[in-house]
C-alpha positions, 0 to 999 in steps of 0.5 A: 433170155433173149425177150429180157434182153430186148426189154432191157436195151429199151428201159436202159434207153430211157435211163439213159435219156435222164442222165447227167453228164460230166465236161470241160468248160469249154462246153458253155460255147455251142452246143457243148462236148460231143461224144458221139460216134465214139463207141469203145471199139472206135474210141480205143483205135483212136476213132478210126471207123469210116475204113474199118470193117470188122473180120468179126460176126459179132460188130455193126460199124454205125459210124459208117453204115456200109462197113457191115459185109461181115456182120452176121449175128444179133448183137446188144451192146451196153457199154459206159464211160467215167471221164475224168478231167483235170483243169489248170489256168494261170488266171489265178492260178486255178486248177480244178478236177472234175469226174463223170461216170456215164452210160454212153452207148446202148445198140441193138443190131442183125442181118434181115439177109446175107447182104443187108443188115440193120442196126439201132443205137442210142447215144448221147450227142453233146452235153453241158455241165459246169458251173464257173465262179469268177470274183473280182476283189479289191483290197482283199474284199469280194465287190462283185461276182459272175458265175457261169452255168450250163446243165443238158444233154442232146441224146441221137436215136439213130438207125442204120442199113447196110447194103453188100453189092458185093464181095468188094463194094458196099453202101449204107445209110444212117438217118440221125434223130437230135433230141434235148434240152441245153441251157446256159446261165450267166449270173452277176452280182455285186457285194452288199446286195442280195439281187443278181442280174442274170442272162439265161439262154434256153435250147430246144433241139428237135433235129434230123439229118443222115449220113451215106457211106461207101466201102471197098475192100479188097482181100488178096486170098493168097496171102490174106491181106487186105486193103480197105477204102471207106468214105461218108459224109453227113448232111440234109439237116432239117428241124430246128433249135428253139432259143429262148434268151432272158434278161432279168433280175431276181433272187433266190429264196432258197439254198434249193435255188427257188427265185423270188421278186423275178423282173423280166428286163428282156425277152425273145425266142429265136429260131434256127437251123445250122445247128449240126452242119456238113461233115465229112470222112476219108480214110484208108486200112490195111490189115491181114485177115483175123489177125492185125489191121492198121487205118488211117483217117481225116475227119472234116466238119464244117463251121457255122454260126450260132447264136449265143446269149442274144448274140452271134458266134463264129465255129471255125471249120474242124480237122482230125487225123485219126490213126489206130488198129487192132492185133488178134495173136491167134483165135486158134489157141484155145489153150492160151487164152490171151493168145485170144484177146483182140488188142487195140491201139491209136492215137489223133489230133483235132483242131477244134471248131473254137478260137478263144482269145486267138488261139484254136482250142485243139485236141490231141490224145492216144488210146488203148483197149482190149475185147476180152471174149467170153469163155465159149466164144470163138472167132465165129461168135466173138462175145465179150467184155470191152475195155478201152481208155483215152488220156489226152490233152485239150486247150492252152494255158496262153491268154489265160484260158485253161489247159484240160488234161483227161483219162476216159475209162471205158466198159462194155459187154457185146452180147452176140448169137444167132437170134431170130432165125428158124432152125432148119433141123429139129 
């Protein structure tokens, strides 16, 4: 069962490298929607993580590595997302629903010893995927058109190690692989011709960079409160993303989208490194032991420039404030099995890393979930069914861009025993 199990995780991996995701059109700036480090149990506290250190066996905190002292057991995690997006602008009144339904987590994690334990996962980072039809009419009649495409994904492989120094310090370290192809096409054509002029920008990313973490938790044994004080911060970046920009006219043969009569007008290859830049977290939880915990957190990534459609593109500097937690009514009543149910609960703000037309594009949401354990777990052994949701609110309907109000479902299953171990008994 458990060779299955290992099998599985690396063909999901491969599945998972060949989807399509689901965004916003505010994806066609940069390098798309991030989605990373946004894991059910971190999505469903409001992405509190750099303070949270699990009571439980069965959880591997990746998005700060030093937040494992009590992970104990090997764990598989699936889990999937289906997004769904509701759009509105008051340039010509559009409104527009989009929906995505996606595998966004696969992780394999497990103690090598009582104070260092390892975990690997495979996410998607970033993605683009929309397709924005704009025509300009006069008197009635369509005179010309541009639409704006982008189709890609920029999937992470990470691996992290988790270091306890002891019963209150620990450190950890992640190293992070970037690795996809994002392209984005404009297309402009005018009535009564069949020939369109078309700009084509074409990315491929082969990144690295890490991330170390620290964690101190103090636990006070008399009253099982617990205080908890995390940090991380994500830099060294190298690699690089090759650009390739095209200017040419064409047209297509096809409804399958096969050009014909191509003239290349312009052609050049770029090559860059500021694509992931200097990040940064702070944050601070406090909780009694098995039973309820509250985190607050302050995320800081860094704005760089980037090169878009042959020219240059200012990313502002982002802010989040996160705030979330979790309630366990009590693992001890196994005759109410509710009274078992881990309940999460959080909310944040993010000013975003784009300002269109003067106004920051920031975001805002609350979310929920609950992990509902599996019929024979117990507080030792905590496996179960993850369920989490988003619902929040993203841009502005000023200037005429476009104000995006979204509900993220969330499912996932965490597989925990005690595996790989030599049994001391027969």
């Amino acid at each position: 069962m458990k060779k299955i199990f290992v099998v599985s995780f690396i063909s999901v991996g491969y599945f998972l490298n060949a989807q399509s995701l689901g965004n916003s059109p505010y994806a066609k700036y940069g390098i798309g929607d991030v989605k990373y480090d946004n894991t059910i149990e971190t999505a469903s506290m409001g992405g509190i993580s750099t303070a949270f250190i699990s009571d439980f066996t069965s959880n591997f905190n990746f998005a700060n590595p030093a937040n494992n002292a009590n992970f104990e057991l090997t764990s598989i995690k699936l889990e999937a997302t289906n997004e769904n997006n509701y759009f509105k602008s008051n340039f010509n009144d559009m409104k527009s629903t989009k929906h995505s339904t996606y595998l966004s987590n696969i992780s394999l994690a497990f103690p090598i010893s009582s104070k260092v334990k390892m975990g690997i996962s495979y996410q998607p980072y970033s993605s683009k995927n929309y397709d924005i039809l704009s025509q300009r009419e006069v008197g009635g009649t369509v005179v010309d058109q541009n639409q704006f495409k982008g189709n890609g994904t920029l999937n992470t492989a990470a691996v992290a190690l988790s270091y306890k120094i002891n019963q209150e310090f620990s450190v950890g370290a992640r190293a992070n692989l970037y690795f996809g192809d994002l392209t984005d096409l404009t297309e402009f054509s005018a009535a009564n011709t069949e020939y369109i002029a078309g700009y084509e920008t074409k990315n491929r990313i082969r990144n690295f960079n890490f991330t170390l973490g620290t964690s101190y938790q103090k636990l006070n044994t008399r009253t099982d409160k617990k205080l908890t004080i995390g940090a991380t911060a994500t830099f060294g970046n190298t690699g690089n993303m090759t650009t390739e920009y095209t200017n040419s006219t064409y047209r297509y043969a096809d409804a399958a989208g096969t050009k014909m009569d191509v003239t290349t007008i312009d052609y050049k290859e770029t090559k860059s490194k500021n694509l992931l830049p200097l990040q940064a977290s702070v944050g601070v939880g406090y909780g009694s032991e098995n039973h309820w915990f509250l985190s607050g957190q302050l995320d800081y990534k860094k704005g760089e420039d980037i090169s878009y459609f042959g020219n240059t593109f200012s990313l502002q500097d982002t802010y989040r404030i996160s705030a979330g937690g979790w309630y366990l009514p009590n693992y001890n009543n196994f005759r109410s099995y509710f009274s078992r149910v881990v309940y999460r609960y959080g909310a944040f703000y993010e000013r975003g890393n784009l300002k269109l037309e003067g106004n920051s594009i920031n975001k805002f949401g609350i979310s929920a979930g609950v992990m509902l354990p599996f019929k024979n777990s117990s507080i030792t052994r905590m496996s179960g069914l993850e369920i989490g949701v988003e619902v929040g609110k993203r841009g502005t309907l000023q200037n005429n861009l476009i104000n995006q109000n979204f509900i993220n479902l969330k499912l996932g299953f965490n597989f925990a025993d005690k595996w790989f171990r030599k049994a001391l008994y027969n």
